[in-house]
C-alpha positions as CSV (number, residue, x, y, z in Angstrom):
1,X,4.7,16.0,-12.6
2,X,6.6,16.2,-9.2
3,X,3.0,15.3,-7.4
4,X,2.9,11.9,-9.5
5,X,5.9,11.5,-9.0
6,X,5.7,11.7,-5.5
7,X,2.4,10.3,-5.4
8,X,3.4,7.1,-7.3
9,X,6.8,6.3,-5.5
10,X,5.4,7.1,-1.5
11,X,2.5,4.7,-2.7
12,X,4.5,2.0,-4.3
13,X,6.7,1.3,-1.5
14,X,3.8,1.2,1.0
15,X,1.4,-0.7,-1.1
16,X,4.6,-3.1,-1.8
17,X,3.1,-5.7,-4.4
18,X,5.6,-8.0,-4.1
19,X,4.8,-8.5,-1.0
20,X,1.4,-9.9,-2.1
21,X,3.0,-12.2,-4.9
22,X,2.9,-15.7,-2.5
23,X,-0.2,-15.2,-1.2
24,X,-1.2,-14.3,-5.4
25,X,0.4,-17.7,-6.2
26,X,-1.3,-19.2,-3.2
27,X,-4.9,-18.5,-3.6
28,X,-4.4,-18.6,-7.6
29,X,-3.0,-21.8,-8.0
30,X,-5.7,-23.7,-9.0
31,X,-6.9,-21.1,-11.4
32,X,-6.4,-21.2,-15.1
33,X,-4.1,-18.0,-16.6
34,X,-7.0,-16.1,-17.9
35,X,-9.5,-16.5,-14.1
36,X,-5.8,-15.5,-12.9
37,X,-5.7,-12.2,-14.9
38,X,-9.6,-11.2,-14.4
39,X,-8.8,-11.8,-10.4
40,X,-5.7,-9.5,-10.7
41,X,-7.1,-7.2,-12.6
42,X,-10.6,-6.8,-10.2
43,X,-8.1,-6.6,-7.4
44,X,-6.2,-3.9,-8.6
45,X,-9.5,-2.3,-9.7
46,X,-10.8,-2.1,-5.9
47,X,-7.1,-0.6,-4.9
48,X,-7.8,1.9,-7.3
49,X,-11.5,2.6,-5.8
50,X,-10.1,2.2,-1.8
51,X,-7.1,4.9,-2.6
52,X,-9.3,7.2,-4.2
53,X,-12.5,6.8,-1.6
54,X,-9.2,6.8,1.5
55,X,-8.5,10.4,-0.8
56,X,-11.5,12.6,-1.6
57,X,-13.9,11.2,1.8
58,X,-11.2,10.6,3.6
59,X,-10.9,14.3,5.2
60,X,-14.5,14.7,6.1
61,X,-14.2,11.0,7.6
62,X,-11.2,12.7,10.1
63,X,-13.3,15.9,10.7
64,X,-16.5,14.0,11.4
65,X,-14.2,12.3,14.7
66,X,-12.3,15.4,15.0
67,X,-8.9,14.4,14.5
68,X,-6.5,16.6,13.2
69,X,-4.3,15.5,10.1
70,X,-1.4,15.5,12.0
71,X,-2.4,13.3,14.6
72,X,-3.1,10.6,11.8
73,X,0.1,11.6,10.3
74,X,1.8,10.4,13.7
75,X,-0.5,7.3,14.0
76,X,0.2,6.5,9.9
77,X,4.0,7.0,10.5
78,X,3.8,4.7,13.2
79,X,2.0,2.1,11.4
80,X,4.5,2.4,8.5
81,X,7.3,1.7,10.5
82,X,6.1,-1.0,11.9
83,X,5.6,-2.5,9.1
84,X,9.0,-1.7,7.6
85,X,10.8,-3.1,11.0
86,X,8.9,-6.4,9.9
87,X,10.3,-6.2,6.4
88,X,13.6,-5.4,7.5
89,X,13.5,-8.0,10.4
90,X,15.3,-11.6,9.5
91,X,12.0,-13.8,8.9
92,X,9.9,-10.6,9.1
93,X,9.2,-10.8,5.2
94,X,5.5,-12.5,6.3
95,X,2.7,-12.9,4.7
96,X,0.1,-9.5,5.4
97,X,-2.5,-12.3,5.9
98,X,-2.8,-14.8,8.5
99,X,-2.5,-18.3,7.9
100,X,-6.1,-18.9,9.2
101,X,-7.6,-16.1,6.8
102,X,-5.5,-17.6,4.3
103,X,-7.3,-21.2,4.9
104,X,-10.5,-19.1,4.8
105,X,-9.7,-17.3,1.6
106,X,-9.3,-20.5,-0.4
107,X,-12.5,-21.4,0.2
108,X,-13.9,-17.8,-1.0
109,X,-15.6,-17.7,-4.6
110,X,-13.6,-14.0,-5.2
111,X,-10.6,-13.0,-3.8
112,X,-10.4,-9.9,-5.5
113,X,-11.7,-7.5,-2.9
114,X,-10.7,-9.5,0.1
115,X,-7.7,-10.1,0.8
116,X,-5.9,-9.4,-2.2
117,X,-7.3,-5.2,-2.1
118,X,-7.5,-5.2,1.2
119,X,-5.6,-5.8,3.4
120,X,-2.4,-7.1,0.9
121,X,-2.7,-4.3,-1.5
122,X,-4.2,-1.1,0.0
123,X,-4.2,-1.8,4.1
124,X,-4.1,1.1,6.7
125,X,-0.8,2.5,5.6
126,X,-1.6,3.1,2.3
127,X,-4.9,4.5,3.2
128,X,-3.2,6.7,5.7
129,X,-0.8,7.9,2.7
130,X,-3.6,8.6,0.7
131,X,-5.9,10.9,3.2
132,X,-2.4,12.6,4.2
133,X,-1.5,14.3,0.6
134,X,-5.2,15.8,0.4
135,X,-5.1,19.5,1.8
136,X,-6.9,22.4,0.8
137,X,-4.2,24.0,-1.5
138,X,-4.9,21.3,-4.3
139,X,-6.5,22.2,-7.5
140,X,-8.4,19.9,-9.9
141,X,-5.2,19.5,-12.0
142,X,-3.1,18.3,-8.6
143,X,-6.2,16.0,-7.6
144,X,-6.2,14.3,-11.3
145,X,-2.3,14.0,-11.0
146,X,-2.5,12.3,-7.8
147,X,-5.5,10.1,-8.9
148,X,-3.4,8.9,-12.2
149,X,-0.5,8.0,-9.4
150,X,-3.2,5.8,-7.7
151,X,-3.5,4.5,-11.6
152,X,0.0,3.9,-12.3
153,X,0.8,2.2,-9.0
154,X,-2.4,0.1,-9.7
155,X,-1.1,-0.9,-13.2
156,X,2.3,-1.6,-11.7
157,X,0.6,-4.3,-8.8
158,X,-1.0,-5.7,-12.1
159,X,1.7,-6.2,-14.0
160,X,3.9,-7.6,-10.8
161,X,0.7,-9.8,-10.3
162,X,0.8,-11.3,-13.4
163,X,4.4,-11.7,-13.4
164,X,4.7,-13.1,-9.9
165,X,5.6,-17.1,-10.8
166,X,8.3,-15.9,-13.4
167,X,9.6,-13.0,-10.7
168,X,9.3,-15.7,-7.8
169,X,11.5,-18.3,-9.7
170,X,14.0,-15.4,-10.6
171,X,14.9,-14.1,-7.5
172,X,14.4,-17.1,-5.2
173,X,14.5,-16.9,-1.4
174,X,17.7,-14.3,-1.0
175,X,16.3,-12.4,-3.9
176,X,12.4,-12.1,-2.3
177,X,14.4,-11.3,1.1
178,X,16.7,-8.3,-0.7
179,X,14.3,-7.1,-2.2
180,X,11.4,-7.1,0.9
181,X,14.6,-5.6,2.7
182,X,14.7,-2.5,0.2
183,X,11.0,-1.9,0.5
184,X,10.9,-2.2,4.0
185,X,13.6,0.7,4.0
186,X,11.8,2.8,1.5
187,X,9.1,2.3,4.0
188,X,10.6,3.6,7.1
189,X,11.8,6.3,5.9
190,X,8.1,7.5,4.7
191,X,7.4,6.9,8.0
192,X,10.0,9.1,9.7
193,X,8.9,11.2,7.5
194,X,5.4,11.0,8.5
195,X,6.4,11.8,12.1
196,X,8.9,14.6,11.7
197,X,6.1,16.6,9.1
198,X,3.6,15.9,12.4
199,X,5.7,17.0,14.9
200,X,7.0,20.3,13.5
201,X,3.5,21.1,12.6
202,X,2.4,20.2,16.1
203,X,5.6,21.5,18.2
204,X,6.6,24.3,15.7
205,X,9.0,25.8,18.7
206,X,11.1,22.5,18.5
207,X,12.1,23.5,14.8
208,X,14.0,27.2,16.0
């Protein structure tokens, strides 16, 4: 239970749903409730496939360039806190997706995949998350657990998804700012964390 625990929370504050909710409301707004539930749903569906492939290939992928996991550790820490400077910046709560890929997007008969999977649900720092907690003292029971976290954190996006013009409302401006503020917090740390872990394992003298 600590491993989807873990699992579920790291992922969560990277994948960060609610930062996809106005591009969601955006690209949906023409849609009727239900084409707005079956877009959701396939879109958390492909997170769900992304995480998992980012999980089980994503090792061999790292071998096959030879790049040691703590090297992408360093790069993924970096790339998290970058991206929690941004939510933590005044004005830095922007859209993951540019406004000319936006304009492009509307015109796209499924949005599903592209960009609401990827990049605004699972981008490279969730992918980086995912292909840093596999190591070779998991079992089959560990992999499942960490599979149903990329379940759970899927079902949450869903659920925030659906909810996103009721959440939107209730929160307003300084609400969608707090809370992109708390997120992009949550985020930095994992990233600090990220580093130190890659560090100590590269530079063990530094930790005596």
């Amino acid at each position: 239970m600590e491993i989807l625990l873990a699992t579920f929370t790291t992922l969560f504050s990277v994948v960060n749903p609610f930062g996809a909710m106005p591009v969601f409301l955006t690209l949906t707004e023409q849609e009727t409730p239900s084409q707005r539930k079956q877009i959701g749903l396939r879109a958390c569906l492909y997170m769900i496939g992304v995480l998992s492939v980012s999980f089980f290939a994503g090792q061999y992928v790292l071998n096959f360039f030879g790049i040691n996991i703590h090297h992408l550790r360093i790069a993924g820490g970096i790339l998290l806190m970058r991206s929690a400077f941004d939510l933590l910046t005044p004005g830095g709560n922007r859209d993951r997706v540019s406004p000319a890929a936006l304009e492009e997007s509307k015109h796209k008969d499924d949005i599903s995949f592209t960009p609401l999977a990827m990049p605004m649900l699972s981008g490279p720092g969730s992918m980086a998350v995912c292909i840093s907690l596999f190591t070779g003292r998991l079992s089959f029971f560990d992999m499942a657990l960490i599979f149903l976290g990329f379940v759970l954190v899927a079902l949450a996006s869903y659920i925030i998804l659906m909810s996103s013009l009721r959440l939107t409302r209730f929160l307003g401006r300084p609400g969608m700012s707090a809370l992109a503020r708390i997120m992009g917090f949550i985020t930095l740390a994992i990233g600090v964390n990220f580093l130190a872990t890659a560090i100590k394992a590269l530079f063990p003298g530094l930790s005596s």
